[in-house]
N, C-alpha and C positions, 0 to 999 in steps of 0.2 A: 610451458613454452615461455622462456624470457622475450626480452624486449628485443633485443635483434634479431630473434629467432622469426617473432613476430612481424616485423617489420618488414625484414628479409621476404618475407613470404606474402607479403601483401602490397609490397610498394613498386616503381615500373620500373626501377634499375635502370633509370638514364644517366641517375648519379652513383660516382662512385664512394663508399665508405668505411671508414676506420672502425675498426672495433672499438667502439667507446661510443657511452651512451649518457647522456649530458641529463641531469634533473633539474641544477639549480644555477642560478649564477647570483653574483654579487661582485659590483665592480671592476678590477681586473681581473676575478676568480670564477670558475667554474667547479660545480661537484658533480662528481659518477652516482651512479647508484649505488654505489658500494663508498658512498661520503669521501671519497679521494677527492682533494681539491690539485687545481692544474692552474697554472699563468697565461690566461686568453692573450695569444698574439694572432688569435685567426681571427676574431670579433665579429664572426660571422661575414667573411672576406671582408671588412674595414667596416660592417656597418655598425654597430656596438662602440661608437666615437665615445659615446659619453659613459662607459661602462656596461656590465648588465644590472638589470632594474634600479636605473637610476630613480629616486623617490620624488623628483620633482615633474618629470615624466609618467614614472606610473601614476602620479594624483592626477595628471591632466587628463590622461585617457579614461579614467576613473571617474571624476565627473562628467566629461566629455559622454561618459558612453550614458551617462542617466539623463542627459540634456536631449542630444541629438546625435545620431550616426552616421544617418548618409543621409545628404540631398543632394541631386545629381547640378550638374552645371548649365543645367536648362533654368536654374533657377538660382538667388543668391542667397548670400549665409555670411551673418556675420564673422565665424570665427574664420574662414576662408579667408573674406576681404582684410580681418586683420593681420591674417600670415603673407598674403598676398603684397601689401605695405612692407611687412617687416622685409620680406625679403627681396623686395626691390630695394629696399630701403638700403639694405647692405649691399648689395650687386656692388661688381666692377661700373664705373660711370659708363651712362649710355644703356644699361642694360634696363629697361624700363617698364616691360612687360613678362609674362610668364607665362605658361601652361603648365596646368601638374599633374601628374599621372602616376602611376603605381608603380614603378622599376627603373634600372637604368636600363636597359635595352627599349624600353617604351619611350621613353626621353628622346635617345638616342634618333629612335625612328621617325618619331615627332621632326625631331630637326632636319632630317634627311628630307622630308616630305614639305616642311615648309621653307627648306631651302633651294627646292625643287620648281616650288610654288610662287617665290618669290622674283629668282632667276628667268624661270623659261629654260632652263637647262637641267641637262640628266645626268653629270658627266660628275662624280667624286670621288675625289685624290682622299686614298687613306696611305697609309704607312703599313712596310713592313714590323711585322711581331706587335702590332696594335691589336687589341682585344676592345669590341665595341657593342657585342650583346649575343643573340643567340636568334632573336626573330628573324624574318626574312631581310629586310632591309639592312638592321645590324647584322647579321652575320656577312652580306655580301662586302661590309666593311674591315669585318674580321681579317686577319690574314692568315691562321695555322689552318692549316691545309686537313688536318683528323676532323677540326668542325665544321669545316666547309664543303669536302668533297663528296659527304652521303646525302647530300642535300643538293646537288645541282642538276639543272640550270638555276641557277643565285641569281637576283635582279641583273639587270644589265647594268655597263654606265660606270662602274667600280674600276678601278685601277692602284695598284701598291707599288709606292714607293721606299727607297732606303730611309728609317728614320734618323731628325738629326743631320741630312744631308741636304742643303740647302739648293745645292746644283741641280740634284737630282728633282727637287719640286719644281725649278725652275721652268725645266723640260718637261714637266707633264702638266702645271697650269694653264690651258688656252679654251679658247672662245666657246668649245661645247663644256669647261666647267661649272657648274654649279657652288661646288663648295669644296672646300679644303675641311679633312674632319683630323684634327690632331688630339693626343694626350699630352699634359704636359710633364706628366713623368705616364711611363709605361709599366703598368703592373704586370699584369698577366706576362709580359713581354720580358719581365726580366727586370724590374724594378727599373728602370733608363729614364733620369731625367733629361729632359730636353736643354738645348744650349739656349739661354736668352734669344742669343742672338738668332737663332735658326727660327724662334715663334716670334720676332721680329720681322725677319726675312719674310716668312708666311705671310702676317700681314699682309707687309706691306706689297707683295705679288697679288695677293686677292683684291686688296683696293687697286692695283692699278689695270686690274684681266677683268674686273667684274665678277668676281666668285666670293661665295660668303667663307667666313670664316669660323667654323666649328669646333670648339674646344669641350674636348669630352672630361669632366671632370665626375665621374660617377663613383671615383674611386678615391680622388683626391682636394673634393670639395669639403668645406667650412672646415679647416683648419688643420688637418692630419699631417699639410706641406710645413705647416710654421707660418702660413698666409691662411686667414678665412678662403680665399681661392687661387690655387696653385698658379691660375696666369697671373697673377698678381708682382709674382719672384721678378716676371721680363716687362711688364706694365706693359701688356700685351689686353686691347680690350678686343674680347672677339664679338660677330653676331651672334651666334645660339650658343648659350654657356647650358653644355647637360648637366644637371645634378641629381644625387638619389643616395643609395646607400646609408650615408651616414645622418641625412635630413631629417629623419623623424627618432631618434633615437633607438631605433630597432622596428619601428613600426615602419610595414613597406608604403615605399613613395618615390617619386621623383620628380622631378622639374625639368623643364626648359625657359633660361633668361632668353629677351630677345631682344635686340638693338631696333634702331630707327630704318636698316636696310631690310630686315623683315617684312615683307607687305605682301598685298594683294589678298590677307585673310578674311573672310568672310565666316558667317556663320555656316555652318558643314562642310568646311575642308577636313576638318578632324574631328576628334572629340572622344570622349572616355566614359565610362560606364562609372568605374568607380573613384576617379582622378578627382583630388582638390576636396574628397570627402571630410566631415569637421572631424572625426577622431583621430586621423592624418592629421591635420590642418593640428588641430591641440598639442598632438606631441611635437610633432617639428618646430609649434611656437617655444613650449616649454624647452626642446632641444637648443635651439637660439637662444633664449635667456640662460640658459645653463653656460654655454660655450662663453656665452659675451660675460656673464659674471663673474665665472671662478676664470678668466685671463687663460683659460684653454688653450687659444692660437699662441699666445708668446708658450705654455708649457710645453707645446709640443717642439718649438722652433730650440728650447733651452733641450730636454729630454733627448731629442732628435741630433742634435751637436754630442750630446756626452755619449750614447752609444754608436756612433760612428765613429768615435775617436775611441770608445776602449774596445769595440771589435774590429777596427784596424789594427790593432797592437797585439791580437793574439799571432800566434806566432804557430802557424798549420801550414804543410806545403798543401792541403787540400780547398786552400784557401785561392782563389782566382785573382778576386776583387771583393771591397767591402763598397756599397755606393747606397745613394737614396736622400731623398730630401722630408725634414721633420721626422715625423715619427711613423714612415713609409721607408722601410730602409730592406736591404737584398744585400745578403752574401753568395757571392757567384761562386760556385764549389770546378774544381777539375774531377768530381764524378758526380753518379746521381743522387740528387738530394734528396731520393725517400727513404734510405735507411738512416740516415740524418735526422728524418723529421722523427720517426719509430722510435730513436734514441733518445731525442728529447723528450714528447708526450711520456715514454717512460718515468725520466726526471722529473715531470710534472707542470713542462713548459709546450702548448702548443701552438707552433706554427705553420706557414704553409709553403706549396709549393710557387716557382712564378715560371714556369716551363722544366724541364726534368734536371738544368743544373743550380737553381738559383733556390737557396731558402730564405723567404720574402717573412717578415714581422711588421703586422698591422697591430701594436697592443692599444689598447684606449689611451687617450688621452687624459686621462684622470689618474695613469696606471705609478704607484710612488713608486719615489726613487731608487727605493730595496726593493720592491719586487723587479723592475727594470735591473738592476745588479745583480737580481738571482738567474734571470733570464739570458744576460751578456754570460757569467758564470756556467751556467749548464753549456750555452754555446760553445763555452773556450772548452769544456770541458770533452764534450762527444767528437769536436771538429780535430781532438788532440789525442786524442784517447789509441 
């Protein structure tokens, strides 16, 4: 019995999967069991920022784990309070406290619940083709209808608006909202950055109705937009900034920044089993010094420019749009993008899907400038072929 054989037969099939079975990685590259190497643009959907087995992250976990592993938050730790530092430290200003926890949809939830808490109100505006996690509370944020509707009745209090459309938020912020949850590009949704000016708008409707303002960045936090944090592009500060993904360098985590309108928390509003653990806390310190040393955020903001202008320039009528911001970028196809993707992983290049016509490239941030040209390359090639 090989390894999918095995797999196949023993795992719960919630998720679905490719035929291809991963043993190794090393920075932009991944190997099969069969030693084929491939050009990671899936990075484990964006979280793999700093490649696979980055070496200054594996030493951290590495001592980390001879030191100390877990001590819950009942209790303090120093390498916690110094990640806890660092990463106020960087925050959008204002953002001055944190929760940390093990996922983005746990993030996510978090904010939902202390926005809830903070308010006195139930009531949250998410966006159409927003993706916000999978738990109860994120998924009543979610908006594609396959992951919501074998799961309902969904919390109450939800309502979806057109993303990007300012009028249309206009008219759904009032006195029973709670909080505004936006992304400021849409992955899952089709790669869609937001217009400045529409996560301005937002604001500034929530400071004037009393509703917080939730920027879900679990996808495009510490640097992947060409900013350490994607609200950063409209100098847009929100209350609850979510993060996860890419924070500990492959090791699961997430966060919630919180601003000054956050309150009424006390000790057991929330709380986590395994959130803010130190070999978390190690890697995502060591993932920060990595990102801020080798100038990451500008590579991605530089890398992010030259493949949107040479995959604009291939010349495919199955080509839509080319869009996305850094090194978060979507080709909007006029058919379905999974024989697209079948055609690259062939090539040796894999990427993902961001609903059935977009094929969306998350590659690392560290990924050189010949493999990023082998990658644009295979694209022009399969998209023309």
């Amino acid at each position: 019995m090989n390894c999918i054989e095995r797999e196949s037969l023993y795992t719960s099939g919630v998720m679905g999967k490719r035929e291809l079975t991963l043993v190794r990685g090393s920075g932009a590259r991944v190997w099969d069991e069969d030693g084929r190497a491939y050009i990671d643009c899936m990075t484990g959907h964006g979280v793999a920022l700093l490649g696979h087995c980055n070496p200054a992250v594996a030493a951290a976990i590495s001592a980390q784990a001879q030191q100390l592993i877990t001590c819950p938050e009942s209790l303090f730790n120093d390498v916690r309070a110094h990640y806890l530092e660092r990463l106020v430290g960087v925050a959008p200003e204002g953002l001055s406290r944190a929760f940390l926890c093990n996922s983005g949809t746990e993030s996510v939830e978090a904010a939902l619940k202390l926005a809830r808490l903070s308010t006195g109100r139930s009531g949250v505006i998410a966006t159409m083709k927003g993706f916000h996690g999978r738990t109860m509370g994120a998924l009543s944020a979610t908006w594609e209808k396959k992951y919501r509707l074998p799961f309902e009745p969904l919390v109450p209090g939800f309502r979806h608006v057109p993303y990007n459309r300012l009028e249309a938020l206009d008219e759904a912020v009032n006195e029973e909202t709670g909080a505004v949850l936006l992304e400021p590009v849409q992955g899952e949704g089709g790669v869609t950055p937001a217009d400045p000016e529409y996560l301005r708008g937002a604001r500034a409707l929530c400071d004037e109705r009393g509703a917080l303002l939730i920027i879900d960045e679990v996808q495009t936090g510490f640097g992947r937009t060409g900013r350490l944090f994607a609200c950063e592009h409209s100098g847009v500060r929100p209350d609850l900034l979510c993060l996860a993904k890419a924070i500990a360098g492959g090791v699961p985590m997430g966060a919630v920044l919180l601003g000054e309108a956050v309150g009424n928390i006390k000790p057991g509003v929330h709380g986590t089993t395994f959130g803010g653990n130190p070999l978390a806390c190690a890697a995502a310190l060591a993932t920060l010094d990595e990102i801020q040393s080798k100038h990451l955020v500008a590579e991605a903001e530089r890398k992010g420019a030259w493949l949107l202008e040479r995959l604009g320039q291939i010349d495919a009528r199955v080509i839509r749009q080319v869009r996305g911001l850094g090194l978060m970028v979507g080709v909007e196809l006029r058919q379905r993008v999974t024989p697209y993707l079948k055609a690259l992983m062939a090539r040796g290049v894999l990427a993902l899907p961001a609903g059935k016509t977009v094929l969306r490239l998350l590659p690392p941030l560290v990924i050189s400038d010949e493999d990023l040209s082998t990658v644009a390359d295979a694209i022009e090639a399969v998209l023309t072929a």
